[in-house]
N, CA, C and O atoms as CSV, one atom per row, in Angstrom:
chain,resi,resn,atom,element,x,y,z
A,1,UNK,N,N,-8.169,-12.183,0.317
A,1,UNK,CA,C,-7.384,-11.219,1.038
A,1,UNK,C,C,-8.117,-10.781,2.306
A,1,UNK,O,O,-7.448,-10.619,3.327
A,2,UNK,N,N,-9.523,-10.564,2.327
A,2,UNK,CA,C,-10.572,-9.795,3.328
A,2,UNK,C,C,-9.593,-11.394,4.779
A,2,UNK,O,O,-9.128,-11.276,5.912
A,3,UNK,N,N,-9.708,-12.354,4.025
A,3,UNK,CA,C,-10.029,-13.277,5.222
A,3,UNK,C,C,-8.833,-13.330,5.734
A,3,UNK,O,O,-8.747,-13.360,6.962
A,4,UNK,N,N,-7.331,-13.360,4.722
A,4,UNK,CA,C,-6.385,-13.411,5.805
A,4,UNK,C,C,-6.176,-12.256,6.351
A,4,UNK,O,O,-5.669,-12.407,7.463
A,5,UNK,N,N,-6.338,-11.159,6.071
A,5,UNK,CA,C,-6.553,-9.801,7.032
A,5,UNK,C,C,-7.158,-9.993,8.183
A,5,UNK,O,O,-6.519,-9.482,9.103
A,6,UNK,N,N,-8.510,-10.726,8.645
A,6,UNK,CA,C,-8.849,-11.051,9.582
A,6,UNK,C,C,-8.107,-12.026,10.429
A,6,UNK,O,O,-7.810,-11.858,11.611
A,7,UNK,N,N,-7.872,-12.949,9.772
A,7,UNK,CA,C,-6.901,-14.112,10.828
A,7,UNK,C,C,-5.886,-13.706,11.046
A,7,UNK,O,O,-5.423,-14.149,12.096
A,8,UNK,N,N,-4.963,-12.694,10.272
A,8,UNK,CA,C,-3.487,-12.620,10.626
A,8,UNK,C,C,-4.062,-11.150,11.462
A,8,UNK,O,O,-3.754,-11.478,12.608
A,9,UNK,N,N,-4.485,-10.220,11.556
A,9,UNK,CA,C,-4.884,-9.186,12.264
A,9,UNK,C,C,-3.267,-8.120,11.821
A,9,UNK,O,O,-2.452,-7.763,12.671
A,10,UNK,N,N,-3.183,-7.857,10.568
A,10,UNK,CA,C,-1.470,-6.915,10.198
A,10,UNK,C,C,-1.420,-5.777,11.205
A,10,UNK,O,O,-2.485,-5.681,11.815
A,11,UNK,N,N,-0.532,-4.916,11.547
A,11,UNK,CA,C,-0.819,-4.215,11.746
A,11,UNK,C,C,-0.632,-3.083,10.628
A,11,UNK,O,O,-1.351,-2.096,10.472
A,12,UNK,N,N,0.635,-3.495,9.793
A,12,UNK,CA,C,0.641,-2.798,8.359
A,12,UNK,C,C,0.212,-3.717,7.856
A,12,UNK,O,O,0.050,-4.865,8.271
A,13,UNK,N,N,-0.140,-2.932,6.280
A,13,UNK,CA,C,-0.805,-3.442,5.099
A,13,UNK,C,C,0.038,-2.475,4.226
A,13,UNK,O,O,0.032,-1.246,4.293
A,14,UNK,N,N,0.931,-3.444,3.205
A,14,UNK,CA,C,2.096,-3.271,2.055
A,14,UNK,C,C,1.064,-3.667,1.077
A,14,UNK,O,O,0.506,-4.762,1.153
A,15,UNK,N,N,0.640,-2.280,-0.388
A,15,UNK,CA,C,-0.105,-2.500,-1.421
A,15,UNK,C,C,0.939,-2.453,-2.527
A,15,UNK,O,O,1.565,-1.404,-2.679
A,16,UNK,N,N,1.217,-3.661,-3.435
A,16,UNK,CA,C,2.192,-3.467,-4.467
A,16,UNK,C,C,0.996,-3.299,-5.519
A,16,UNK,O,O,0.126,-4.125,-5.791
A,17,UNK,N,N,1.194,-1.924,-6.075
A,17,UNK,CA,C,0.230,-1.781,-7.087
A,17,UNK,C,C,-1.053,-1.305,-6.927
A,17,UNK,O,O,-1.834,-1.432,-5.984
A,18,UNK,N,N,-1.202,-0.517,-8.401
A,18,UNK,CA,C,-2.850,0.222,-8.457
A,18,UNK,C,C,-4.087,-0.921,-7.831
A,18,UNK,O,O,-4.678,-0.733,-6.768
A,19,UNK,N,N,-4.230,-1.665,-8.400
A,19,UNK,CA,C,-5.420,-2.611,-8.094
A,19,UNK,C,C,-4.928,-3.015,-6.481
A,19,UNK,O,O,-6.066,-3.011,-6.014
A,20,UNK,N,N,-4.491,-3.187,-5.890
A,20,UNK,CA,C,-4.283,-4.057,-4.654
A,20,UNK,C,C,-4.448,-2.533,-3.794
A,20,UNK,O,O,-5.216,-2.562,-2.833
A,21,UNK,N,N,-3.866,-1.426,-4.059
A,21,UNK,CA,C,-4.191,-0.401,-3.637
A,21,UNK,C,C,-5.487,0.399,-3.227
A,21,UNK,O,O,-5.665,1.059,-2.203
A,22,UNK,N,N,-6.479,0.141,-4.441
A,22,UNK,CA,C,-7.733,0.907,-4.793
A,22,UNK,C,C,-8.550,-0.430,-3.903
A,22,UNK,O,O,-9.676,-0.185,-3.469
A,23,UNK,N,N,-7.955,-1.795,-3.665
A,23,UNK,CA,C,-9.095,-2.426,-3.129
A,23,UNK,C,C,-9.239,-2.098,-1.552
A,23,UNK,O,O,-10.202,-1.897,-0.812
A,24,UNK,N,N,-7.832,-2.136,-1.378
A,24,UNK,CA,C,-7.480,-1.662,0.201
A,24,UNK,C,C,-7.357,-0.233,0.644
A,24,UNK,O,O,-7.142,-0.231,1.856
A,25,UNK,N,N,-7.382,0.385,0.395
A,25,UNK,CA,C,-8.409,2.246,0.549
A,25,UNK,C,C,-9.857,2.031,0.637
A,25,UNK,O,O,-10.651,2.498,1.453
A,26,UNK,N,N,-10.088,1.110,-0.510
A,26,UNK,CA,C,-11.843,1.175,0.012
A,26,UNK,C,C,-12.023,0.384,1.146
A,26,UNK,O,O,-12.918,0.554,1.975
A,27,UNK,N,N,-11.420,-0.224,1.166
A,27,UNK,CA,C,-11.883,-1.616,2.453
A,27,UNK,C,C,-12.029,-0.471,3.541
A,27,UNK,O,O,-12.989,-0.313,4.295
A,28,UNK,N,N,-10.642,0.448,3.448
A,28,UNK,CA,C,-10.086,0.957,4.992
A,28,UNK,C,C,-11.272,2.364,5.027
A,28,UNK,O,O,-11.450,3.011,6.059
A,29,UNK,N,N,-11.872,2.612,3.950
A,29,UNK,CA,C,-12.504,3.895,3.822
A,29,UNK,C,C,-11.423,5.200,3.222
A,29,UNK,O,O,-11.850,6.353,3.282
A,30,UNK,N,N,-10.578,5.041,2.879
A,30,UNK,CA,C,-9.494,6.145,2.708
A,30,UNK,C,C,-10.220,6.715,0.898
A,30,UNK,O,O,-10.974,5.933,0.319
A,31,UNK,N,N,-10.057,7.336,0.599
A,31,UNK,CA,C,-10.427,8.244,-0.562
A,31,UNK,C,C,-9.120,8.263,-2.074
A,31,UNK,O,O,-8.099,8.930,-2.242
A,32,UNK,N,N,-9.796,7.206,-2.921
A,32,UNK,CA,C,-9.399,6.769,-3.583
A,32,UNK,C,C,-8.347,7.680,-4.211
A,32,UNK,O,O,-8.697,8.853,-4.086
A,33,UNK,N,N,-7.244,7.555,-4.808
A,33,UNK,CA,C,-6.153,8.312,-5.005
A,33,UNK,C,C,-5.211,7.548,-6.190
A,33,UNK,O,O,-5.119,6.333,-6.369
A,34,UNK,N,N,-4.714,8.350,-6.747
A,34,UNK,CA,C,-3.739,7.556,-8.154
A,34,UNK,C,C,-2.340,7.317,-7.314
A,34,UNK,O,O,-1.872,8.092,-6.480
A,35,UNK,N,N,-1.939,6.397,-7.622
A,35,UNK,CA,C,-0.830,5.630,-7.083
A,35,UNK,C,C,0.214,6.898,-7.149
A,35,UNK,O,O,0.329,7.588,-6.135
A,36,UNK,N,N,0.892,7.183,-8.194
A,36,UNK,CA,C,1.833,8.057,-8.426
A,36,UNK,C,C,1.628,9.254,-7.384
A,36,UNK,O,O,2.693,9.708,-6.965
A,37,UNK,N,N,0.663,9.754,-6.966
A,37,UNK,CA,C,0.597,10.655,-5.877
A,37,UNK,C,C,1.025,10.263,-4.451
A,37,UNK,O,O,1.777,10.948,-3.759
A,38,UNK,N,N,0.260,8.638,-3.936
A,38,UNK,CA,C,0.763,8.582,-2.676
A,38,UNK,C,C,1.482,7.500,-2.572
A,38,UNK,O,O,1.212,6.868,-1.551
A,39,UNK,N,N,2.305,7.032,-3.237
A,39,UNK,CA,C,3.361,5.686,-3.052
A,39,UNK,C,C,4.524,6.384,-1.825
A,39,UNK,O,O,5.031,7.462,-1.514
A,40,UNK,N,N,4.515,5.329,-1.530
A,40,UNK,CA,C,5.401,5.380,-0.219
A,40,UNK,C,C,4.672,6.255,0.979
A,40,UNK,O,O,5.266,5.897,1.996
A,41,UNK,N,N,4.003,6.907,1.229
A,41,UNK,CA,C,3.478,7.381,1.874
A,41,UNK,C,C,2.789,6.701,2.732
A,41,UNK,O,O,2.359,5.664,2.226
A,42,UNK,N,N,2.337,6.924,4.438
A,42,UNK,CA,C,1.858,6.198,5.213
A,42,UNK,C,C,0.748,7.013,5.523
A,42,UNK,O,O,0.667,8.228,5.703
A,43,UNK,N,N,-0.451,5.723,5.562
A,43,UNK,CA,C,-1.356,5.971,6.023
A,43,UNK,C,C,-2.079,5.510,6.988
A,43,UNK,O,O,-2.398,4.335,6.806
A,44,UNK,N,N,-2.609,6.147,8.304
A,44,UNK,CA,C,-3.083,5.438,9.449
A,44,UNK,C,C,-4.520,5.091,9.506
A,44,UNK,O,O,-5.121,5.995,8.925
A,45,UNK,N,N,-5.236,4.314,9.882
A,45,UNK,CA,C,-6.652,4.039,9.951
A,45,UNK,C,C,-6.852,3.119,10.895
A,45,UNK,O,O,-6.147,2.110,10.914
A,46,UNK,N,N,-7.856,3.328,11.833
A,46,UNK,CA,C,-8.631,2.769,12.859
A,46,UNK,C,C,-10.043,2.088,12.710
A,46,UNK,O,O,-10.860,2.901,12.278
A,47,UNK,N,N,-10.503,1.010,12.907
A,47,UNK,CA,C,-11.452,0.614,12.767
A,47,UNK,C,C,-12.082,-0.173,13.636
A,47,UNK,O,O,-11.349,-0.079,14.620
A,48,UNK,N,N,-12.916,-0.856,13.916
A,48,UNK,CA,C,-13.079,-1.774,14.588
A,48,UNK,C,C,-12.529,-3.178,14.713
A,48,UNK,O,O,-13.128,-3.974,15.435
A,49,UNK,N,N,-11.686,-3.460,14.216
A,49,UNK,CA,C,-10.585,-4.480,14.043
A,49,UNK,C,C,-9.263,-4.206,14.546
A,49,UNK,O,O,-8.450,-5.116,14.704
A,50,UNK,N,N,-8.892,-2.493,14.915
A,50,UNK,CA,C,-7.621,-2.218,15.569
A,50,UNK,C,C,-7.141,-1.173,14.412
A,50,UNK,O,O,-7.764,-1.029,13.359
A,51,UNK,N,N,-6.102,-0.555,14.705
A,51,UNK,CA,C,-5.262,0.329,14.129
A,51,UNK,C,C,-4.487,-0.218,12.767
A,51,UNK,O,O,-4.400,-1.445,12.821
A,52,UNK,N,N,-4.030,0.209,11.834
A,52,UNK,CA,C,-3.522,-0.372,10.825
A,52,UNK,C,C,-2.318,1.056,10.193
A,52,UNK,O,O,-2.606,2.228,9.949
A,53,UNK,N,N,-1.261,0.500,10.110
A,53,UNK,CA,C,-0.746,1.574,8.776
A,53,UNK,C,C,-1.213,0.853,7.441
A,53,UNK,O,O,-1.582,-0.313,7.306
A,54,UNK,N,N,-1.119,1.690,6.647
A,54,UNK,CA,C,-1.304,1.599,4.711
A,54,UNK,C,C,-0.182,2.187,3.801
A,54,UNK,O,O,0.135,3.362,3.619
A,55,UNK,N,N,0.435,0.790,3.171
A,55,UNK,CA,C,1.617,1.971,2.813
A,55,UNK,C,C,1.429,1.354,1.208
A,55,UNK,O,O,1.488,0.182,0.836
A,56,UNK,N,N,1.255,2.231,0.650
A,56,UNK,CA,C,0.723,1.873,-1.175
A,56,UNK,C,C,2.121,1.806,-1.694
A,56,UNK,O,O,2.870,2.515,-1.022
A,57,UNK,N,N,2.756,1.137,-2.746
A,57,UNK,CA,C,3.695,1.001,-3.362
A,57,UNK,C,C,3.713,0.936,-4.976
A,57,UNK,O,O,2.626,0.477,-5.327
A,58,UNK,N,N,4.174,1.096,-5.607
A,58,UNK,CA,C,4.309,0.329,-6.979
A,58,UNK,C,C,4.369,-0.835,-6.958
A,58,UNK,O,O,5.080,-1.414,-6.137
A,59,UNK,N,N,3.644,-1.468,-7.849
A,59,UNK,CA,C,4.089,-2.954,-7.873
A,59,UNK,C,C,5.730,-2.968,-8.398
A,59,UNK,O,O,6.157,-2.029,-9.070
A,60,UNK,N,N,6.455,-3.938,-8.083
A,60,UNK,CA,C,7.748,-4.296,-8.888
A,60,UNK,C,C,8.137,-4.245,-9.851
A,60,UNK,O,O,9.133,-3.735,-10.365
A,61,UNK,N,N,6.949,-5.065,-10.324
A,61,UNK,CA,C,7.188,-4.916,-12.315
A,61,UNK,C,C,7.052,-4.057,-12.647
A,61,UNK,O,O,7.238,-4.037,-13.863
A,62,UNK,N,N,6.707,-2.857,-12.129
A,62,UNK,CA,C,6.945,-1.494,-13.259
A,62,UNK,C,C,8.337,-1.290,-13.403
A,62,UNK,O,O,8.877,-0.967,-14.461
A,63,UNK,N,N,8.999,-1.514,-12.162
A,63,UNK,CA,C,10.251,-0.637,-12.871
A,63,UNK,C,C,10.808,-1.286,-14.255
A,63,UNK,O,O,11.469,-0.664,-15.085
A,64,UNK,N,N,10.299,-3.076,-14.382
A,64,UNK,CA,C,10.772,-3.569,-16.226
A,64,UNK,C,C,10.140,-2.685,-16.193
A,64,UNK,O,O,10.253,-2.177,-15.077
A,65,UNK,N,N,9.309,-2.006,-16.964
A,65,UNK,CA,C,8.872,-1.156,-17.929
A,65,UNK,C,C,9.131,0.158,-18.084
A,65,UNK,O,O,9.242,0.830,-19.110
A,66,UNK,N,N,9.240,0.536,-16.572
A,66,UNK,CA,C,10.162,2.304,-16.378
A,66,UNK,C,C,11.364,1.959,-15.721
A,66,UNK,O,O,11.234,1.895,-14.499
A,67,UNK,N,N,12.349,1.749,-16.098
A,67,UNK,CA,C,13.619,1.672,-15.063
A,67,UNK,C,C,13.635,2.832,-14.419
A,67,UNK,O,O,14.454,2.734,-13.505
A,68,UNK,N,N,13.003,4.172,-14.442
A,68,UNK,CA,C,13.480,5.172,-13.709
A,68,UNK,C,C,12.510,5.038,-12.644
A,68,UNK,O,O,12.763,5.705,-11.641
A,69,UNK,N,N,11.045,4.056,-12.616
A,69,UNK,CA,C,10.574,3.835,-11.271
A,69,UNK,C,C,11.432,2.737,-10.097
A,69,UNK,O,O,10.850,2.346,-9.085
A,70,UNK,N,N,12.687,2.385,-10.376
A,70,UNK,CA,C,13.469,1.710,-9.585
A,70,UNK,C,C,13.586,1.975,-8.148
A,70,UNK,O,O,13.328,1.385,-7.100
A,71,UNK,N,N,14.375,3.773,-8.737
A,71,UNK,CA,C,15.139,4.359,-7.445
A,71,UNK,C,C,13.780,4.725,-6.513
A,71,UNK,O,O,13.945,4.665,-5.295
A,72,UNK,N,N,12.605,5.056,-6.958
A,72,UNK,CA,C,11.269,5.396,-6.108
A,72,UNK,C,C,11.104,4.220,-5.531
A,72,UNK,O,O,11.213,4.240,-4.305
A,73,UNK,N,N,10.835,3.019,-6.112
A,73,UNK,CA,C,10.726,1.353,-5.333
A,73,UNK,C,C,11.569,1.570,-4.003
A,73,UNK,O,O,11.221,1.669,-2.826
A,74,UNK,N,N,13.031,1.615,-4.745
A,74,UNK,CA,C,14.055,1.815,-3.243
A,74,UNK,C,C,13.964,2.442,-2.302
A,74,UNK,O,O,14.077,1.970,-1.171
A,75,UNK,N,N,13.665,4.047,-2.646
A,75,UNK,CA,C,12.882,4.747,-2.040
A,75,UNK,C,C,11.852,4.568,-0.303
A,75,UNK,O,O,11.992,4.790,0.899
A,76,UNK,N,N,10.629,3.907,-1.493
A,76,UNK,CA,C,9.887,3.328,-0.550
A,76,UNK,C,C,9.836,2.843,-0.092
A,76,UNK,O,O,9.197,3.007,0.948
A,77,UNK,N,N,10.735,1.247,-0.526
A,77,UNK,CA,C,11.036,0.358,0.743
A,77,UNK,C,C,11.405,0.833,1.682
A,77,UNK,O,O,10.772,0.793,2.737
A,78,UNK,N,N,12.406,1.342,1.550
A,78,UNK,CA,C,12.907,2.193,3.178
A,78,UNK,C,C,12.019,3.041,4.214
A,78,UNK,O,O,12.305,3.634,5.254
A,79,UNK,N,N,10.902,2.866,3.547
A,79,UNK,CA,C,9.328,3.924,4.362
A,79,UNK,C,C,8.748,2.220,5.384
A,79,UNK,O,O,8.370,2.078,6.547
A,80,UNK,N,N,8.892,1.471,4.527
A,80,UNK,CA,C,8.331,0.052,5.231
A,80,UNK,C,C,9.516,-1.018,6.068
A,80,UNK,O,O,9.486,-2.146,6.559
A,81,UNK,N,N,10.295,-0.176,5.935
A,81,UNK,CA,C,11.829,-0.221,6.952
A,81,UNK,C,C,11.020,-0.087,8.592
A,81,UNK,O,O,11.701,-0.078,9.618
């Protein structure tokens, strides 16, 4: 992931899920956080590589397991709209 971040240069970065989340907060320096608090939410960070948004999500497959995390999925997509 580190390397296509470098070659593709995103300017967002879409995290489906806790783990893909917690790796990319640390990368960016952001202060580790439980998913359920900041899903969908945007986050900006600057580095020496350029500006980036961060937008943490649920992964997909939760909603099999919670159908009521669906309408939040939908939700959020529309933040990465």
């Amino acid at each position: 992931m580190d390397r296509q971040i470098k070659i593709i240069k995103p300017t967002v970065i879409v995290t489906l899920g806790n783990f893909a989340m917690q790796y990319i907060f640390k990368k960016f320096g952001l202060k580790p956080e439980k998913i359920s608090l900041v899903h969908g939410k945007v986050f900006e960070v600057s580095n020496l590589t350029g500006n980036r948004k961060i937008i943490p999500l649920y992964h997909p497959s939760t909603a099999i397991y919670n159908p009521n995390i669906k309408e939040v999925l939908l939700r959020d997509f529309k933040v990465v709209k």
